[in-house]
C-alpha positions in Angstrom: 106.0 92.3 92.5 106.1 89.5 94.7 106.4 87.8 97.9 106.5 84.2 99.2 105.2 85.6 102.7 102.8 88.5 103.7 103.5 91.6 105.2 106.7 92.6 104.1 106.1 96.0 102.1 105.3 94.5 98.6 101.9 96.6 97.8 104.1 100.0 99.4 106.6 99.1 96.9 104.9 98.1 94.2 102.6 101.8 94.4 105.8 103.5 95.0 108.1 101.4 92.5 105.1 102.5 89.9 105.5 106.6 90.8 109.0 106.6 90.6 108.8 105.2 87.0 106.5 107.4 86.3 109.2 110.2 87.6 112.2 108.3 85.3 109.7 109.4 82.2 107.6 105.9 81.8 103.8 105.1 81.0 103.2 103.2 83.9 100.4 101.1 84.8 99.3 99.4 88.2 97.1 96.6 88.2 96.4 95.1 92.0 96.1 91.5 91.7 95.7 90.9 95.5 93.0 89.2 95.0 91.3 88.8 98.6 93.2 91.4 100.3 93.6 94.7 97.6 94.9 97.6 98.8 96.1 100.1 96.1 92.6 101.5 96.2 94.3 103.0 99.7 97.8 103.7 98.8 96.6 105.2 95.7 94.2 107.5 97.1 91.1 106.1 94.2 87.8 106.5 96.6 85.5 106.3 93.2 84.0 103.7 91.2 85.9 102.7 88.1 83.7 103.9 84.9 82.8 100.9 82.3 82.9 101.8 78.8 79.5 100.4 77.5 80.6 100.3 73.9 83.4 97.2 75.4 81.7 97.0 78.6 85.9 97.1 79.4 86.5 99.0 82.8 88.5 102.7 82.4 92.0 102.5 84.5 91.6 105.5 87.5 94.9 107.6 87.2 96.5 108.5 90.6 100.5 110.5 90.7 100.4 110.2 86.8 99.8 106.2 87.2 96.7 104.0 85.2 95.1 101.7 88.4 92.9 99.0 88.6 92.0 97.3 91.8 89.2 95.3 92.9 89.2 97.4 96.2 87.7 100.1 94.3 84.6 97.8 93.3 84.2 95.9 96.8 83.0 97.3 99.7 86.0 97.8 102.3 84.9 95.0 104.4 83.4 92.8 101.8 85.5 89.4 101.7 86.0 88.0 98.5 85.3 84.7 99.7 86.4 83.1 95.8 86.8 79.4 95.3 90.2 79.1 92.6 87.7 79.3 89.6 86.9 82.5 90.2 90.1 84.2 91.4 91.2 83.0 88.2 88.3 84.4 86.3 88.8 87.7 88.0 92.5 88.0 87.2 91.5 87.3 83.4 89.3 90.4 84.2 92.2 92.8 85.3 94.3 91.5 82.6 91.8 91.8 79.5 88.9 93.9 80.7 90.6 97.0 81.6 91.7 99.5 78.9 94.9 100.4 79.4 96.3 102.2 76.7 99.8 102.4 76.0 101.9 101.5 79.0 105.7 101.0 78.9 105.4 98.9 82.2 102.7 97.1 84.0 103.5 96.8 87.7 102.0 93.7 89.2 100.6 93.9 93.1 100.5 89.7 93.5 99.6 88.4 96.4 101.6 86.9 99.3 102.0 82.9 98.5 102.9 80.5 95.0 98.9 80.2 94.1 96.1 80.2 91.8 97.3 84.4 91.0 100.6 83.3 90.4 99.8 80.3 88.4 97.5 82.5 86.8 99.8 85.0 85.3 103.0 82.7 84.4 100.4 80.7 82.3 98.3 83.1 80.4 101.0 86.4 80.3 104.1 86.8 79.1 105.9 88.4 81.7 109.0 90.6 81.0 110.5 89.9 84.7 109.5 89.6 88.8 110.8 91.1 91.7 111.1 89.5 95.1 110.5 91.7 98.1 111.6 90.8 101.3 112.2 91.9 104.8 116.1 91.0 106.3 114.8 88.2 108.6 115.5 84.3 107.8 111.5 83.4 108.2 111.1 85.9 105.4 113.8 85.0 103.3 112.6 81.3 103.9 109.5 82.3 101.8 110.9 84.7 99.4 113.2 81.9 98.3 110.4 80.0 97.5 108.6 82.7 95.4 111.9 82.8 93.5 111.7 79.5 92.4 108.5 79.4 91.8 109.0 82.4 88.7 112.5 80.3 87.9 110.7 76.9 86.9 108.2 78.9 84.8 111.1 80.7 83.1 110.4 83.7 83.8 113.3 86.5 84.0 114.1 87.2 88.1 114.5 91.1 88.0 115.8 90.9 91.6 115.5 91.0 94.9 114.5 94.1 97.1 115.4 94.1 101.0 112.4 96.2 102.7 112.3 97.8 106.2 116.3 97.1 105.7 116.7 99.7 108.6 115.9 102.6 110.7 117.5 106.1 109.7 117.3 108.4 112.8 115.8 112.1 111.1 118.4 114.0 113.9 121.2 111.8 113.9 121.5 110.4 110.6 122.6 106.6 112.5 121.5 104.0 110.9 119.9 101.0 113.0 119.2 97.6 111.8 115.9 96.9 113.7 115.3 93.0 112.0 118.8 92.7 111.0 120.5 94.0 108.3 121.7 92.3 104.8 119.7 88.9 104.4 118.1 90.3 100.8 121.6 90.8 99.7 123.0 87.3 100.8 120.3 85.6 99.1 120.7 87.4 96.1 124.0 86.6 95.9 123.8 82.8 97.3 120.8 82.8 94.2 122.9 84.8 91.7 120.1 87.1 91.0 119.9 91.1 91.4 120.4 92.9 94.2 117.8 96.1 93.7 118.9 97.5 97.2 117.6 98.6 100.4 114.2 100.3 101.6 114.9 102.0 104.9 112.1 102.6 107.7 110.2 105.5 107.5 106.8 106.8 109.3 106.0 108.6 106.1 105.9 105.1 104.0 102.8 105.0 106.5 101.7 107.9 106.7 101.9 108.4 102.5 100.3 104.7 102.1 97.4 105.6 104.5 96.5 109.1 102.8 97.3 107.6 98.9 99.9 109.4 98.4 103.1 107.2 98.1 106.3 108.4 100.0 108.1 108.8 96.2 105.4 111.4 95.6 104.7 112.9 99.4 108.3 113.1 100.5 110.7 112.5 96.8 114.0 114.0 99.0 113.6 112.0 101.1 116.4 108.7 101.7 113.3 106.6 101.1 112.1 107.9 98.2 115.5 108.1 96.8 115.7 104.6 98.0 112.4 103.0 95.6 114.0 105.7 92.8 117.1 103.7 93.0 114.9 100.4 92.7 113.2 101.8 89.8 116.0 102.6 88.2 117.5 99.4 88.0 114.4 97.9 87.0 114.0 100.4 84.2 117.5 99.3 83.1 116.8 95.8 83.3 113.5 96.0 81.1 115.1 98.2 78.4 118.3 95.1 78.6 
């Protein structure tokens, strides 16, 4: 899960991308590799320590909406800055990838942070990833960035999933109108102008907030709801995609 550019809804859709494919049957696993700025520990609702195994010394995953986590946030004090020099986000990376049990997982969702850095870099080198998606919000100075993100996965050959549009629009709860707040249809053009995916549309919705700030993702608070049905439709074609 990626983004060239911060703050457009990646970590809400990579928790809620990871519940829904839990609900379509999968062994899903959700490692936060947001290095200086985690937050799963929040939108997954993990407020204890992760237990260490001291017959590997490996660190046990914390499962939250039938989902295997592991997040720095949940060893780091909340207001602790990982003030990390390349070397050692690297080094702590290696530890998410090969120092956490995870079992058997069908799918590993990837939280990366915003940018084409040492994370990135990181994983394209040492994992062999089955695909990335490119999240987005409708506006040019996004798509500026997720473009570059895009490329970034391209060079390294690795498979472009596609591209989701986030806070696409508003969706009026008495009406039913939909209002384009930031636009409307930017993730699409690009996706077609970069002959890639189109995974679809994540509306606006106070409960995306309200489920990220209590841990309990929208797919899992609210799963009738258009937004749910929205990241269910994502994870469905990214389900279809992996198993292709």
């Amino acid at each position: 899960m990626a983004s060239g550019k911060g703050g457009v809804g990646k970590s809400t859709l990579a928790a809620n991308l990871a519940v829904a494919l839990v609900r379509l049957g999968q062994k899903v696993g959700l490692l936060d590799a947001d290095i200086y700025g985690p937050s799963q520990q929040v939108m997954m609702g993990i407020d204890e320590k992760p237990f260490v195994d001291k017959s590997d010394n490996k660190l046990l995953t914390i499962e939250r909406h039938g989902v295997r986590v592991a997040t720095l946030g949940a060893v780091m004090s909340a207001d602790q800055p990982a003030a990390w020099r390349g070397p050692m986000v690297m080094k702590a990376v290696d530890q998410l990838l090969g120092g956490v049990r995870w079992g058997r997982l069908d799918v590993l969702v990837v939280d990366l942070p915003p940018g084409t850095g040492d994370v990135q870099l990181t994983l394209t080198q040492r994992v062999s990833l089955s695909g990335a998606v490119i999240v987005t919000t409708p506006q040019e100075v996004a798509l500026i960035d997720a473009r570059k993100g895009l490329n970034l996965f391209r060079k390294s050959s690795i498979p472009l999933l596609g591209i989701v549009e986030n806070m696409s629009y508003y969706l009026c709860p008495q009406c039913g109108r939909e209002e384009a707040i930031f636009t409307r249809g930017g993730g699409r053009r690009t996706a077609e102008a970069l002959q890639v995916p189109f995974l679809g549309e994540i509306p606006l919705d106070p409960r995306i907030v309200i489920g990220g700030d209590s841990g309990s993702p929208i797919v899992a608070l609210a799963p009738e709801s258009p937004a749910a049905r929205a990241y269910l439709g994502v994870a469905e074609a990214v389900a279809r995609s992996l198993a292709g």
